[in-house]
C-alpha positions, 0 to 999 in steps of 0.5 A: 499460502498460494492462491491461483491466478484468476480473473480481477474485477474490472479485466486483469488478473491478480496473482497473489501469493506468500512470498518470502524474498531471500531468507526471511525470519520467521516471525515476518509475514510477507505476502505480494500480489500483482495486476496488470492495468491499462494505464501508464507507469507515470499515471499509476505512480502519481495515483499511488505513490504521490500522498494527498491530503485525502483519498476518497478512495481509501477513506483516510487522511494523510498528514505529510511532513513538509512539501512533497512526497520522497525518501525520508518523507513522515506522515501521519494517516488517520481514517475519514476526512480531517478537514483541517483538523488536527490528527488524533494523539496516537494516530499511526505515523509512518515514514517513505523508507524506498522512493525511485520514482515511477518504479519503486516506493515503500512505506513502514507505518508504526503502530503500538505493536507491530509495524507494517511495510507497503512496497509498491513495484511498476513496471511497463507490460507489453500492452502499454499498460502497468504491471502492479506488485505490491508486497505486504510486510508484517512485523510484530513488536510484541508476544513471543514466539509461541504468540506469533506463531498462533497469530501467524494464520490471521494475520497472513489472511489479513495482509492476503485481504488487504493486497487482494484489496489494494490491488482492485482499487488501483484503477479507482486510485488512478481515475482520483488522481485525474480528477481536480483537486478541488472535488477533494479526491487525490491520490493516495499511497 
């Protein structure tokens, strides 16, 4: 599915499209979309790819495994605030799987039946600003084929939804990461 260039909310544009990168089995879906912001690589980095406790952002709280983010890097992510609570049984985890900073970062977050990997590509624009490609891949787990094939549709529409999303709040994300950590707004992947 293609859909054409156009004006973002806020000055950029996006460009959002299907996209599968050498041969991709059928029974992934992948979708990417892009955005040029005005702000540093190094900024843009630290507000998305830098796992905060909490992203007001967002709405969801992020439980890391150890002391900072990087390759190998578990967590777990739970909607709202936990505010020292423990996450639910069965929250969805996830792992970093690609890390080279200021550039590249990927995550696979496992739930019941499908998995879902973020990648999250910067690259310096002419303008001094951040050329932002995030790419969505899905897998499902279960069903065979005839089920996913019936699926294929939605669920291409939902990960379409969700880029398109994802990319107009990276100037939000940004602004958060700017922010103290005391208003308790950090930044999120």
């Amino acid at each position: 599915m293609t859909v054409p260039n156009g004006p973002a909310p806020g000055g950029g544009s996006v460009t959002p499209r299907a996209q599968q990168s050498g041969v991709t089995p059928g029974w992934l879906t992948v979708v990417r979309g892009t955005r040029r912001v005005p702000f540093s690589r190094a900024r843009v980095w630290q507000a998305l790819a830098v796992l905060q406790p909490y992203c007001a952002v967002c709405d969801v709280s992020y439980v890391v495994d150890g002391a900072s983010t990087k390759h190998g890097t578990e967590f777990v992510c739970v909607p709202g605030r936990l505010d020292g609570q423990r996450p639910p049984r069965g929250a969805p985890r996830g792992r970093i799987v690609e890390w080279e900073p200021e550039h590249r970062v990927a995550t696979r977050l496992e739930l019941t039946p499908e998995v879902w990997v973020t990648t999250i590509e910067l690259a310096d624009a002419p303008d001094e600003g951040t050329d932002v490609a995030i790419t969505l891949t899905h897998e499902p787990l279960t069903g065979g084929l005839l089920q996913r094939r019936r699926q294929r549709k939605v669920v291409r529409k939902v990960a379409q939804e969700t880029v398109e999303s994802e990319l107009a709040k990276v100037a939000d994300h940004v602004h958060q990461a700017e922010r103290s950590p005391d208003e308790g707004a950090d930044s999120s992947a």
